[in-house]
C-alpha beads as a LAMMPS data file, in Angstrom:
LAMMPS data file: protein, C-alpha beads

420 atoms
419 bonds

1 atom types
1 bond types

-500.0 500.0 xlo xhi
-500.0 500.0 ylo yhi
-500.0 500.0 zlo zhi

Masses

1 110.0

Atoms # bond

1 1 1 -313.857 290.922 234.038
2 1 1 -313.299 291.340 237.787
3 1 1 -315.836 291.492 240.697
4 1 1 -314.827 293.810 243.278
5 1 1 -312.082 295.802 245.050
6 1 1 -308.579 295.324 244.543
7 1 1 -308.543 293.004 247.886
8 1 1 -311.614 290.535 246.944
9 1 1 -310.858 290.006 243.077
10 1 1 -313.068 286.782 241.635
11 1 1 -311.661 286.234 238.279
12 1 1 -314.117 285.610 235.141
13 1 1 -311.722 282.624 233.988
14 1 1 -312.435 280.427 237.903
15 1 1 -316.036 281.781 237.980
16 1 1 -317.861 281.938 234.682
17 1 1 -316.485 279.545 232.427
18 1 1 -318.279 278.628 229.986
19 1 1 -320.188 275.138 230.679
20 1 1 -323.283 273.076 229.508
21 1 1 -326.173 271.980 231.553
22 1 1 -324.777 268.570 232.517
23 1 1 -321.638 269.985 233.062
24 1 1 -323.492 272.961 235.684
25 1 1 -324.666 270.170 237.578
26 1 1 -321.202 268.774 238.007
27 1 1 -319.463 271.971 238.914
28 1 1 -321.830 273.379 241.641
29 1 1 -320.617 270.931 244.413
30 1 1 -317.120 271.774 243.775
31 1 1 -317.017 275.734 244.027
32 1 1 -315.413 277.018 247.182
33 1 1 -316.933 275.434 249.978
34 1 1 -317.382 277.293 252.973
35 1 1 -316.202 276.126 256.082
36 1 1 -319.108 274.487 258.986
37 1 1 -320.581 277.820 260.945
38 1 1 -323.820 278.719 262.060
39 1 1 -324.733 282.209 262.259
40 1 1 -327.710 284.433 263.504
41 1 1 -326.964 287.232 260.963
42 1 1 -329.465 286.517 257.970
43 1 1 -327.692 286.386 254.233
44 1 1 -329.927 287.936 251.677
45 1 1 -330.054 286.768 248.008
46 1 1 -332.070 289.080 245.848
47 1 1 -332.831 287.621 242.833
48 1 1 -334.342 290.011 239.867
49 1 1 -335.746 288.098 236.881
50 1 1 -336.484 290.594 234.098
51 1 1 -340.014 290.563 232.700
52 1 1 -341.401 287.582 234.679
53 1 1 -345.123 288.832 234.911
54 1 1 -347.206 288.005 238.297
55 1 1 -348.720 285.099 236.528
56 1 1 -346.076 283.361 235.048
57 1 1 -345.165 280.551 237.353
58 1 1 -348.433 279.579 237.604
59 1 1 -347.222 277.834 234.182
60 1 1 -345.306 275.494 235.704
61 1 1 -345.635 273.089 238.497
62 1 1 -342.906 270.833 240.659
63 1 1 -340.079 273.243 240.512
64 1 1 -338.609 276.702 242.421
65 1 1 -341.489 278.594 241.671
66 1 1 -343.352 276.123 243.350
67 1 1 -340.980 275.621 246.018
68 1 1 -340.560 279.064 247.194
69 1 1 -344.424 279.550 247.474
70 1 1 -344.750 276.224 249.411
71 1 1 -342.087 277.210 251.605
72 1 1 -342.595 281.159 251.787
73 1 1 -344.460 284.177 251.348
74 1 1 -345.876 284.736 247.720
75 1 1 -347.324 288.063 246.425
76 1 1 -350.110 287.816 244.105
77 1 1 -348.937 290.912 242.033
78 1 1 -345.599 293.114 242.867
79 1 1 -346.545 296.497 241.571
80 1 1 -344.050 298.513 239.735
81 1 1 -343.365 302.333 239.472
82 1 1 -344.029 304.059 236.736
83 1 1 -342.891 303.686 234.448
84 1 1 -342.707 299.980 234.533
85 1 1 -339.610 299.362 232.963
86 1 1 -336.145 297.867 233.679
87 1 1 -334.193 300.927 234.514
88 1 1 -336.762 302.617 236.945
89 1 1 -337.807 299.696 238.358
90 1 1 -334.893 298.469 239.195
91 1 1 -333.570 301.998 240.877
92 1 1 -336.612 301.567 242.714
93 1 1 -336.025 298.094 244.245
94 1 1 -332.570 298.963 244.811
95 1 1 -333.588 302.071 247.086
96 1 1 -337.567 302.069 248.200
97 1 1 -337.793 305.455 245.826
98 1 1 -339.889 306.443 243.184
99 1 1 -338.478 307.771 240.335
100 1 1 -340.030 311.012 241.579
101 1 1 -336.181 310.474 244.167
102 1 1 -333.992 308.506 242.527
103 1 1 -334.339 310.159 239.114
104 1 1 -334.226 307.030 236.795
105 1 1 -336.775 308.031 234.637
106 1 1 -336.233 305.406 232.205
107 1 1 -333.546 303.716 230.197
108 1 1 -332.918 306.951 228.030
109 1 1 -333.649 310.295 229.040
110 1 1 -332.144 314.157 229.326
111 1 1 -330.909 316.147 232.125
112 1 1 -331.159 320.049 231.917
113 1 1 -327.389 320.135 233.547
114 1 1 -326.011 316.961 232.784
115 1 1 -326.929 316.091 229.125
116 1 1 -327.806 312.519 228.098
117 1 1 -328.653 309.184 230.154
118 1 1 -328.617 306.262 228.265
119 1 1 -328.280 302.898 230.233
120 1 1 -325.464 304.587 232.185
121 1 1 -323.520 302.718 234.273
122 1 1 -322.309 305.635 236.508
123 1 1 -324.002 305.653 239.631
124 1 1 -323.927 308.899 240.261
125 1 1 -327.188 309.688 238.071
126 1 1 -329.003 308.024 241.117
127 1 1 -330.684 310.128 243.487
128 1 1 -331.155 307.232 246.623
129 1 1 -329.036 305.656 248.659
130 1 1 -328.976 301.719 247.379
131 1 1 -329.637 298.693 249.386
132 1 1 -325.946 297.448 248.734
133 1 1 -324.331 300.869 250.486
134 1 1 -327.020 300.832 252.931
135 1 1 -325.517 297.454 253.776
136 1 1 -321.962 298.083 253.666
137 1 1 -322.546 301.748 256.058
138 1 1 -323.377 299.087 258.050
139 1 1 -320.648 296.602 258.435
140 1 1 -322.591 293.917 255.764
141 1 1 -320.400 293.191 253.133
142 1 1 -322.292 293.186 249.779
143 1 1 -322.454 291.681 246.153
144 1 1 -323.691 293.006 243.094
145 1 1 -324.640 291.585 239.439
146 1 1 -325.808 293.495 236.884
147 1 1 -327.630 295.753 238.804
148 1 1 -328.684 299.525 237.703
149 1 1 -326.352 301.931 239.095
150 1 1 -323.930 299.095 240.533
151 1 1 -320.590 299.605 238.647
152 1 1 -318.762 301.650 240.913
153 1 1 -318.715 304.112 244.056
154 1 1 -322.092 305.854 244.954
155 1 1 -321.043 308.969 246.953
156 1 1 -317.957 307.237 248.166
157 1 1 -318.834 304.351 248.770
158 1 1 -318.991 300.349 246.664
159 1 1 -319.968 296.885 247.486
160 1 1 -316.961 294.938 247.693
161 1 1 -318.027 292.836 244.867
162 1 1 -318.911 294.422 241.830
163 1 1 -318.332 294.512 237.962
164 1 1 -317.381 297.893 236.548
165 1 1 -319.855 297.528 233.519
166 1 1 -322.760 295.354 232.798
167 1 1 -321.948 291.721 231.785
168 1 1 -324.267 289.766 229.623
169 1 1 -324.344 286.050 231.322
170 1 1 -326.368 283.542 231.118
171 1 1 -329.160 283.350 233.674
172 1 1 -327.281 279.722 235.286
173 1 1 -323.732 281.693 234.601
174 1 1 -325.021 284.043 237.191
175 1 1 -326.688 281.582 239.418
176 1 1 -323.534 279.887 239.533
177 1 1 -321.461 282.972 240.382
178 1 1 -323.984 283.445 243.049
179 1 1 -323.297 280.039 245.153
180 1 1 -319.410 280.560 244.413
181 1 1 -319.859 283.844 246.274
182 1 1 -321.887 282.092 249.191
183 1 1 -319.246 279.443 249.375
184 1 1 -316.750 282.114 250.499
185 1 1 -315.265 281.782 254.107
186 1 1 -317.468 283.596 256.294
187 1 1 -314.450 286.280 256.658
188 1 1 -315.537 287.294 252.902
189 1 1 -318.413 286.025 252.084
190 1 1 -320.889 288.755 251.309
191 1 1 -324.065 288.931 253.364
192 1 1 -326.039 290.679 251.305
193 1 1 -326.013 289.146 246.801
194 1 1 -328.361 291.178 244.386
195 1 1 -328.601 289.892 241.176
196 1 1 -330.082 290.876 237.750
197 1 1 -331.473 287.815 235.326
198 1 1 -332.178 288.271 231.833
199 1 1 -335.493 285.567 232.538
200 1 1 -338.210 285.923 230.606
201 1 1 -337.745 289.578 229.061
202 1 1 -336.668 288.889 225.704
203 1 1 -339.166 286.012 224.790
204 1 1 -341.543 288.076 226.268
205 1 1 -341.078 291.110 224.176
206 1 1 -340.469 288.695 220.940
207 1 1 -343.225 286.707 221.115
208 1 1 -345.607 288.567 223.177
209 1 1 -346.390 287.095 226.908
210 1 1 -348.864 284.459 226.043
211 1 1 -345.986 282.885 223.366
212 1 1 -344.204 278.860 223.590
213 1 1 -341.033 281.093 223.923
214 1 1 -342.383 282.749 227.237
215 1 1 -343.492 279.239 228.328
216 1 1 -339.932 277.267 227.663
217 1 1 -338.051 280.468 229.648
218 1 1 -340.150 279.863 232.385
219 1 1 -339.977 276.172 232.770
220 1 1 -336.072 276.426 232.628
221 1 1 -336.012 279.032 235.505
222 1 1 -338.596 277.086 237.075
223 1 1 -335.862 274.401 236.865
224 1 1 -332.833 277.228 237.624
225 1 1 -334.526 278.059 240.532
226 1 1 -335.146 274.845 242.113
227 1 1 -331.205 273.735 241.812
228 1 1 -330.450 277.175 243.494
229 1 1 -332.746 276.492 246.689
230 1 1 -331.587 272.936 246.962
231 1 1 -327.609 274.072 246.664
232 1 1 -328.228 276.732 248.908
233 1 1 -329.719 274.203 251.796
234 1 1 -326.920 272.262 251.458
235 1 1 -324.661 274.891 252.672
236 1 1 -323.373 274.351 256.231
237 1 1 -325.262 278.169 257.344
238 1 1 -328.501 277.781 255.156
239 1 1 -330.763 278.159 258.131
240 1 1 -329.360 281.739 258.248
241 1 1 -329.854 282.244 254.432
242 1 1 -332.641 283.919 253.056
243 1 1 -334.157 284.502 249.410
244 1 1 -336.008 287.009 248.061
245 1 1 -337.373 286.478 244.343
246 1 1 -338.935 289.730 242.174
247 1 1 -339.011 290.939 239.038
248 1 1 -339.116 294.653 237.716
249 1 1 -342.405 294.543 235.564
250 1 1 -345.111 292.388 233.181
251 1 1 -345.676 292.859 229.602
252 1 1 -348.332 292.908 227.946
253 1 1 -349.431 291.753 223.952
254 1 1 -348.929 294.738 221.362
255 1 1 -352.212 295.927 220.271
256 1 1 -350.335 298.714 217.834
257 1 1 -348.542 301.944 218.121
258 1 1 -349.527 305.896 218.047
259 1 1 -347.598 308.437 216.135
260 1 1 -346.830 311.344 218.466
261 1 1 -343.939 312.254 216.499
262 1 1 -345.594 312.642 213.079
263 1 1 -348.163 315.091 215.089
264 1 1 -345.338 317.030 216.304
265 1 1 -343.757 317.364 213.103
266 1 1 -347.004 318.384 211.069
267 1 1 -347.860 321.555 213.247
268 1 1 -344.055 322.181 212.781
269 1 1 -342.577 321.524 216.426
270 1 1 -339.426 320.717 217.068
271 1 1 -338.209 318.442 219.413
272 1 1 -336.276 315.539 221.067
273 1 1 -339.550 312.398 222.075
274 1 1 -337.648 309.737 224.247
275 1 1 -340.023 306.580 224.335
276 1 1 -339.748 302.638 225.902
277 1 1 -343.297 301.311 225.568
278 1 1 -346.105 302.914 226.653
279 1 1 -344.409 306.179 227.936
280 1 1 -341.809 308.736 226.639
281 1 1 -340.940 312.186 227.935
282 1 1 -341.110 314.860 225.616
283 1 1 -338.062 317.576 225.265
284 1 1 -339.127 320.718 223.193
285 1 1 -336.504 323.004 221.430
286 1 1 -338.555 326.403 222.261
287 1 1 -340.426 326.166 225.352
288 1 1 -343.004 328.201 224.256
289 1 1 -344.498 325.616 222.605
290 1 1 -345.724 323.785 224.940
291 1 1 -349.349 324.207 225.134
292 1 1 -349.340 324.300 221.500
293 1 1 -348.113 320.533 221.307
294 1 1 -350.061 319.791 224.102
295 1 1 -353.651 320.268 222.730
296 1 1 -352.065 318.642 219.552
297 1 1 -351.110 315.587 221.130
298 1 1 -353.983 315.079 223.247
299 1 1 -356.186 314.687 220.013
300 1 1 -354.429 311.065 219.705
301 1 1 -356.801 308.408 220.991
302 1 1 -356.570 307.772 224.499
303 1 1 -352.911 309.249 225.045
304 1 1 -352.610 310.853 227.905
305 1 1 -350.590 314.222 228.165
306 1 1 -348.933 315.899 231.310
307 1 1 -346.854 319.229 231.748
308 1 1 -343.597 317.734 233.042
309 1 1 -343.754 320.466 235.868
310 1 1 -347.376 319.414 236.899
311 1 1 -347.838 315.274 236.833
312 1 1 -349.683 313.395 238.517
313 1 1 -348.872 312.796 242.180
314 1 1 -350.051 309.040 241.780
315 1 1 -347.093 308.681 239.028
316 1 1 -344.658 309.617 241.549
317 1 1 -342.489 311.037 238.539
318 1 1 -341.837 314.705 238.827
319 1 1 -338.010 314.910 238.853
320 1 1 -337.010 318.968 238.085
321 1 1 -334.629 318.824 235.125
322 1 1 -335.228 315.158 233.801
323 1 1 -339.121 314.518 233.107
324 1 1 -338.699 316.698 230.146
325 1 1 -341.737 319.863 228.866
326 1 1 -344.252 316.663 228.161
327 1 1 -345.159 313.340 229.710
328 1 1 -346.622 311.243 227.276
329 1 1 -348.905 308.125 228.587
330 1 1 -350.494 305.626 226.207
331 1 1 -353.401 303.103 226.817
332 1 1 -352.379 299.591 227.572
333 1 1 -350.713 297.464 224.459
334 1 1 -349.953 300.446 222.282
335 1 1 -346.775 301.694 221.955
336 1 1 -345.521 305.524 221.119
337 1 1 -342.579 304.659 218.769
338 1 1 -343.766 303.200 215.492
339 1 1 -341.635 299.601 214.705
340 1 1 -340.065 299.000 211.461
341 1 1 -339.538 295.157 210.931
342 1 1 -336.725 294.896 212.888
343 1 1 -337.977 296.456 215.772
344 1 1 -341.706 295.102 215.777
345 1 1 -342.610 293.381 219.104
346 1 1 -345.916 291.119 220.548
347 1 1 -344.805 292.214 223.945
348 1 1 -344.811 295.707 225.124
349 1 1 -344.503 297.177 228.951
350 1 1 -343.293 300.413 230.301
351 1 1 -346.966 301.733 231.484
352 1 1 -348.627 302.757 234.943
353 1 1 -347.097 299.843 237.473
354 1 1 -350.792 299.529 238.802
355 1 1 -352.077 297.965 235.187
356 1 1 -352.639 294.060 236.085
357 1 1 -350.309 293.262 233.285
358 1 1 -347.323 295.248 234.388
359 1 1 -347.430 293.341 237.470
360 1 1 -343.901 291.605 238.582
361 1 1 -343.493 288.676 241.386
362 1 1 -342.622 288.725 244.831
363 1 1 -341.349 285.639 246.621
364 1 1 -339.653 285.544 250.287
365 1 1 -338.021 282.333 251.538
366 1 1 -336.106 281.571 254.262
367 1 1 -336.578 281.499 258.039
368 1 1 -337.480 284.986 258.651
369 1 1 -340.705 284.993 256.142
370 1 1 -343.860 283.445 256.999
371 1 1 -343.798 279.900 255.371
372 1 1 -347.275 280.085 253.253
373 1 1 -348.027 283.296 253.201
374 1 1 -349.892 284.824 250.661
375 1 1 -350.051 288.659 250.078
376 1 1 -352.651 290.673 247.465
377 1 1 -350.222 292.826 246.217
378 1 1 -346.746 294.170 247.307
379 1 1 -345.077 297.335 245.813
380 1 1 -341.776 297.378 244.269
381 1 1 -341.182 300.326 246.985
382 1 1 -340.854 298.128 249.790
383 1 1 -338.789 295.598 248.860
384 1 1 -335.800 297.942 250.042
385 1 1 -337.604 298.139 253.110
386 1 1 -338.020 294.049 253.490
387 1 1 -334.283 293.581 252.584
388 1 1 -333.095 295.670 255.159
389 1 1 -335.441 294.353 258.106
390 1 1 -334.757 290.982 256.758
391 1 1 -330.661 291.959 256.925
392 1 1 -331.239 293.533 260.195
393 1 1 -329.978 297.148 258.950
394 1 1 -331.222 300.255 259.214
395 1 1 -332.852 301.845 255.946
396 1 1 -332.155 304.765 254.978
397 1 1 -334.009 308.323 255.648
398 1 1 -335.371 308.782 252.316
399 1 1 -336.879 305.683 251.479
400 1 1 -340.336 305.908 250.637
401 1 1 -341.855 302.044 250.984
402 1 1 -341.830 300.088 254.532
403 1 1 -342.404 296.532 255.447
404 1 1 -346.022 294.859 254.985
405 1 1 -347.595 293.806 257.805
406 1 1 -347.587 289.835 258.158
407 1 1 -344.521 289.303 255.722
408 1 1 -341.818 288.427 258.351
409 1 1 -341.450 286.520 261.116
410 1 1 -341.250 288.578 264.305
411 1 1 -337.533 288.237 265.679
412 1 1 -337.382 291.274 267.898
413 1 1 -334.008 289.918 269.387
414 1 1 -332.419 290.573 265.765
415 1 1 -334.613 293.028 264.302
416 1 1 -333.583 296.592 265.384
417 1 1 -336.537 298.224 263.203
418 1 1 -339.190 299.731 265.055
419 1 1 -342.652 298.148 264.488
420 1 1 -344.696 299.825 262.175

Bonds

1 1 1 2
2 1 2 3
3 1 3 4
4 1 4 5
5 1 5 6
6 1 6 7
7 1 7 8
8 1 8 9
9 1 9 10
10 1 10 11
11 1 11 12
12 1 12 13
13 1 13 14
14 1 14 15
15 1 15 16
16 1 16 17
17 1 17 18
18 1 18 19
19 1 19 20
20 1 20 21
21 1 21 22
22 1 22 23
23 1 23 24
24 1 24 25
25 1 25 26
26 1 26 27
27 1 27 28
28 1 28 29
29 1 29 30
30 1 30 31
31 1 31 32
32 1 32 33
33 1 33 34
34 1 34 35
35 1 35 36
36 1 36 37
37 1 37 38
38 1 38 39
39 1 39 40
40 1 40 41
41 1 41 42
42 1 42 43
43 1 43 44
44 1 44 45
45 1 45 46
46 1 46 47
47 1 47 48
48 1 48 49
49 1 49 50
50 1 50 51
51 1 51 52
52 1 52 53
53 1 53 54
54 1 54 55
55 1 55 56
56 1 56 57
57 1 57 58
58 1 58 59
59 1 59 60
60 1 60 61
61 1 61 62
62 1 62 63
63 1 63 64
64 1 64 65
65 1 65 66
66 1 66 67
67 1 67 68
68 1 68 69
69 1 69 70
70 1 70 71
71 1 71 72
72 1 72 73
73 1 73 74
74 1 74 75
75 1 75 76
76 1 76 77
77 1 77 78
78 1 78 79
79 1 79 80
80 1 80 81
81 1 81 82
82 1 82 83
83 1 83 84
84 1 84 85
85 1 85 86
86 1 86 87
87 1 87 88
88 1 88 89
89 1 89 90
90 1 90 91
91 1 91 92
92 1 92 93
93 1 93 94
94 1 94 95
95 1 95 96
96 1 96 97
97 1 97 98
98 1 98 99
99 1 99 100
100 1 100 101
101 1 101 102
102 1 102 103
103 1 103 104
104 1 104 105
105 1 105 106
106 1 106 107
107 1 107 108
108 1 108 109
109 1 109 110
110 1 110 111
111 1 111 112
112 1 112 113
113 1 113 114
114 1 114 115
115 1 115 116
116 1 116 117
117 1 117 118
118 1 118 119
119 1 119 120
120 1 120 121
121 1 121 122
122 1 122 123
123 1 123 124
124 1 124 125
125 1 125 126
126 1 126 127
127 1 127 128
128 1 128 129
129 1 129 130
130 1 130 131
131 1 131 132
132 1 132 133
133 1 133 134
134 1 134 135
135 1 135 136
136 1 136 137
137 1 137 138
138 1 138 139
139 1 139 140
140 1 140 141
141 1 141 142
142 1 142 143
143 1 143 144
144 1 144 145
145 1 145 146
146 1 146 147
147 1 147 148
148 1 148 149
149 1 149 150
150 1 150 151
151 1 151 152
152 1 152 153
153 1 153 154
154 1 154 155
155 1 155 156
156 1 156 157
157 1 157 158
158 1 158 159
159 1 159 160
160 1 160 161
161 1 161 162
162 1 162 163
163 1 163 164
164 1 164 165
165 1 165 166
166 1 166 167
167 1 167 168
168 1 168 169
169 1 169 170
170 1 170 171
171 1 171 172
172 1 172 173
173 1 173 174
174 1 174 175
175 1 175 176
176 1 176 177
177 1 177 178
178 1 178 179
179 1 179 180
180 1 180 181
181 1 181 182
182 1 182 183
183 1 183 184
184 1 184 185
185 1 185 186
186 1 186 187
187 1 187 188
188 1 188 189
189 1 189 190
190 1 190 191
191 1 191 192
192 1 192 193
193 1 193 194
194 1 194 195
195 1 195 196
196 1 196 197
197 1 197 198
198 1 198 199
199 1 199 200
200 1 200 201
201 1 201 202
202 1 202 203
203 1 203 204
204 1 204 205
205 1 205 206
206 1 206 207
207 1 207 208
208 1 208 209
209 1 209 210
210 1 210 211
211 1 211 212
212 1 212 213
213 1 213 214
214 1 214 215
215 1 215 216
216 1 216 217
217 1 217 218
218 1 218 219
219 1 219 220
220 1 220 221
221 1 221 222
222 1 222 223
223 1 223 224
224 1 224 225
225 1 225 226
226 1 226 227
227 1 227 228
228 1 228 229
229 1 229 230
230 1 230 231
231 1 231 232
232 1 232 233
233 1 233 234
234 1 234 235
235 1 235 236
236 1 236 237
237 1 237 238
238 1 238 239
239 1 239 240
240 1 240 241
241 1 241 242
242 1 242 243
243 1 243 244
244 1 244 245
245 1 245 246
246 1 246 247
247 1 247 248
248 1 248 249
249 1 249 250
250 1 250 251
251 1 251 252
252 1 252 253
253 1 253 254
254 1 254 255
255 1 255 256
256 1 256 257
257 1 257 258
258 1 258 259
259 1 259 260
260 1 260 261
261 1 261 262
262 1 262 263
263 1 263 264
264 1 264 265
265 1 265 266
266 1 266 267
267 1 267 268
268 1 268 269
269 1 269 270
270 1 270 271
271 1 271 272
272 1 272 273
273 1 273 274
274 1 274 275
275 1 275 276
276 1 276 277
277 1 277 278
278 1 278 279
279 1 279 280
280 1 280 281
281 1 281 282
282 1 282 283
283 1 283 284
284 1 284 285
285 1 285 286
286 1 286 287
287 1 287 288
288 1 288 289
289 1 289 290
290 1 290 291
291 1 291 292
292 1 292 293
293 1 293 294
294 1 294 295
295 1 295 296
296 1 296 297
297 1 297 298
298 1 298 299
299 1 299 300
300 1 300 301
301 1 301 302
302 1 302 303
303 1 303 304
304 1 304 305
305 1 305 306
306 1 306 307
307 1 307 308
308 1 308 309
309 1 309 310
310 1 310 311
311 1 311 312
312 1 312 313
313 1 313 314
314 1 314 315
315 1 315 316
316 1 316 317
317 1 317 318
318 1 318 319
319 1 319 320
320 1 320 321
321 1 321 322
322 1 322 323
323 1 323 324
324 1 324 325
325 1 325 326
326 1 326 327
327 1 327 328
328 1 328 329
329 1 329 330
330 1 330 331
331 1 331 332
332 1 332 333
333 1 333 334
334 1 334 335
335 1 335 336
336 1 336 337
337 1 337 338
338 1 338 339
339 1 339 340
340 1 340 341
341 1 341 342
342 1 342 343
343 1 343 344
344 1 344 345
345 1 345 346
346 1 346 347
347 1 347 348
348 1 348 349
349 1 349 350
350 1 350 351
351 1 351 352
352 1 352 353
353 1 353 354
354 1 354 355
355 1 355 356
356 1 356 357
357 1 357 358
358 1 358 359
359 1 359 360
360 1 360 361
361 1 361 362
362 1 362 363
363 1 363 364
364 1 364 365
365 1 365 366
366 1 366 367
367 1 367 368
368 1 368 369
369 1 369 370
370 1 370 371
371 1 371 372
372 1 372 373
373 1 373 374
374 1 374 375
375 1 375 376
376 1 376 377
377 1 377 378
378 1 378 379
379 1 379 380
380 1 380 381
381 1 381 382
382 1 382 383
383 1 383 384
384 1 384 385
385 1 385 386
386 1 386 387
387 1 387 388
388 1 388 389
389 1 389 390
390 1 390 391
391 1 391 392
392 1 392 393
393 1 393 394
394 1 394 395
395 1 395 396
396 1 396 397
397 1 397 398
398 1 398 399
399 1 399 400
400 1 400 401
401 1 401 402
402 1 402 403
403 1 403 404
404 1 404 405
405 1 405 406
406 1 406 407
407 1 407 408
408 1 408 409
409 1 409 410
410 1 410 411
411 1 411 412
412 1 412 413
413 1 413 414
414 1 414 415
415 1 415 416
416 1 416 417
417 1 417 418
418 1 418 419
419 1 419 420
C-alpha cells in the first residue's frame, strides 16, 4: 500500500503498523517532525466520521467533541443529500454538488452507457470537480484517505497523496497517518488532508442508534479526537492549522421493511430494484411498463414513487441515464430490501437528508472559525464551499453550496472570495 505519486511515496510498513492503544500514545511524538515555521496559508484537515448522527456527542462530555465546540463553530444538524448515504454524501462534501451533478446516486447503481457502479473506485464516474483537485489547480498540495472517488486521476489530475483502492484502517490507524502527513517538511507537507473514518457506522447499523455499541464508538472517538487536537497544537505551525469535523448522514432504528420486489414480480414485471435503506432506483427491462409498476407500487403504505425523468426538484436527484425508470422513497425506519438473518439491522439510513434523524455533524476549529459559534443547520453542500474559503482557493464553477454567513472569521487580507 502506497500513498501518492511516484515522488512522495509513504510506505504502509513506516506509517500504519500495526500498534495498541498504549503503544499509539508512544508513537505519535516520534513521527516526522516538522521543522519550526509559521505560516499564513491555513492547513485544512477534513475529518469524515461515518454515521455519527447530529446528536451523538452530546453522549459524551470532557473530550474532542467537546473541545471542538468550546473552541469552534458547531452545527446543530449537517443536512445530507438525498439520498443520505455514504457514497452520495460523500461525493457531495467532496464537491458542493448534489447528486443531481456529480452523479453518485448511491453505492450501487446503473448507467444507460456505462453499465454497473458498485463502490467504484474510478473517479471518473464523478461528475464535479473535488475539493482535493480544486486544491492542487491551485498550487495546494493535497491528501486523501479513503475518500469516494479518490484513488486516482480525475480528468488529469491527483492529489499527491493518495491510495489506489480503499484501505480498511482503523479509525486511530488513520488518525495517525494523518499527523505523520502534517509532520512533513513544509516543502511536502500537504495543505489540504481529507479523511474517511469508519466511526460510528457499523454499531450504528448493528445495534440500531440508541444501542451500548453506538455509545462505546462514540466515547472512543470522543477520546480519538481529543489526542488529535492536542497533537496537532503541538505542532510548531498549529496556529495556521485548521479542522473541520462532519459526517455523511444519521441513522435511524428499523421499524421493518416493504416488499417492492414481490409487487413487481406478482403483476409479472421484470426488472433490476437497486436499494440501500430507505431508497432504491428502479431499472425496468421493457420500458413500457412503467406506469403499470407505478400505480402498483404506490399501493404500498406510504412509499413514495417518482418517474426517474420527473423527480422532485427538492431531491436534487435527476441524473439522465443513472436514476433508473423509478425512484422509490420509503417512510422513515422502513427499509425496501427485506433482511434475512444475516442481513437484519436496528439501524437504517439512506432517506431524504432533511429527516432529523439523517442529520450528520458539523464542527469548524481553528483560527479562521468563530470560536463558539453555534449554527441551526448547515448543508452537506457547503462544506466544499467552507473548505475552500477556509484554504483560501477558489471553488469551482459548478458548485452548488456557498459559505454561511457568520461561520468564518473575516480575513479579507487572505481570503480572495468575494463576500456573499
Amino acid at each position: 500500500m502506497y500513498f501518492g505519486e511516484p515522488r512522495r511515496r509513504l510506505g504502509r510498513a513506516s506509517i500504519l503498523r500495526p500498534l495498541g492503544l498504549v503503544a499509539l500514545l508512544l508513537f505519535f511524538p516520534s513521527v516526522i517532525t516538522a521543522t519550526a515555521e509559521s505560516s499564513r496559508e491555513a492547513t485544512l484537515v477534513v475529518l469524515s466520521l461515518d454515521g455519527v448522527r447530529y446528536d451523538y456527542p452530546d453522549r459524551v462530555r470532557g473530550g474532542g467533541f467537546e473541545r471542538l465546540e468550546r473552541e469552534g463553530v458547531r452545527a446543530e444538524r449537517l443536512i445530507p443529500p438525498f439520498p443520505a448515504s455514504t457514497f452520495p454524501a460523500h461525493a457531495t462534501l467532496a464537491t458542493g454538488c448534489y447528486p443531481e451533478r456529480h452523479g453518485i446516486l448511491n453505492s450501487h447503481f446503473l448507467d444507460s452507457s456505462r453499465g454497473e457502479f458498485e463502490r467504484s473506485e474510478d473517479p471518473s464516474w464523478l461528475g464535479c470537480e473535488p475539493i482535493w483537485i480544486t486544491a492542487q489547480r491551485q498550487g495546494a498540495s493535497s491528501a486523501v484517505l479513503n475518500w469516494v472517488a479518490s484513488y486516482g486521476k480525475w480528468r488529469g489530475l491527483e492529489a499527491d497523496f493518495h491510495d489506489k483502492k480503499f484501505h480498511s484502517l482503523r479509525d486511530w490507524e488513520a488518525i495517525r497517518l494523518i499527523l505523520g502527513w502534517l509532520r512533513l517538511p513544509a516543502t511536502t507537507r500537504p495543505r489540504l488532508v481529507t479523511a474517511y473514518l469508519s466511526a460510528a457506522d457499523h454499531a450504528g447499523h448493528e445495534g440500531g442508534p440508541r444501542s451500548e455499541a453506538v455509545n462505546r464508538r462514540i466515547r472512543s472517538l470522543d477520546a480519538l479526537l481529543g489526542l488529535f487536537l492536542r497533537e496537532v497544537q503541538a505542532l510548531p505551525f498549529s496556529e495556521s492549522i485548521q479542522v473541520i469535523v462532519v459526517a455523511d448522514h444519521g441513522m435511524t432504528s428499523r421499524k421493518g421493511w416493504l416488499d417492492p420486489e414481490r409487487v413487481l414480480r406478482e403483476n409479472r414485471i421484470p426488472h433490476r430494484m437497486l436499494a440501500s435503506g430507505g431508497a432504491a432506483n428502479l431499472y425496468l427491462s421493457r420500458p413500457e411498463d412503467r406506469m403499470r409498476a407505478l400505480l402498483a407500487l404506490r399501493a404500498l403504505p406510504g412509499l413514495e414513487v417518482f418517474p426517474g425523468d420527473r423527480l422532485p426538484e427538492e431531491l436534487h436527484y435527476a441524473f439522465p441515464g443513472r436514476a433508473g425508470d423509478l425512484v422509490l422513497v420509503a417512510p422513515l425506519g422502513l427499509e425496501l430490501t427485506r433482511p434475512t438473518d444475516a442481513t437484519a439491522a436496528e439501524g437504517v439510513h439512506g432517506y431524504r437528508g432533511g429527516e432529523k434523524e439523517m442529520g450528520g455533524i458539523f464542527f469548524g476549529w481553528g483560527s479562521r472559525f468563530r470560536r463558539g459559534r453555534r449554527l441551526a443547520a448547515l448543508r452537506a453542500i457547503d462544506v466544499y464551499s467552507v473548505a475552500c474559503a477556509v484554504l483560501g482557493i477558489r471553488p469551482s464553477q459548478g458548485t452548488q453550496g456557498q459559505v454561511p454567513a457568520g461561520l468564518l472569521n473575516p480575513d479579507p487580507a487572505r481570503d480572495p472570495l468575494p463576500r456573499r
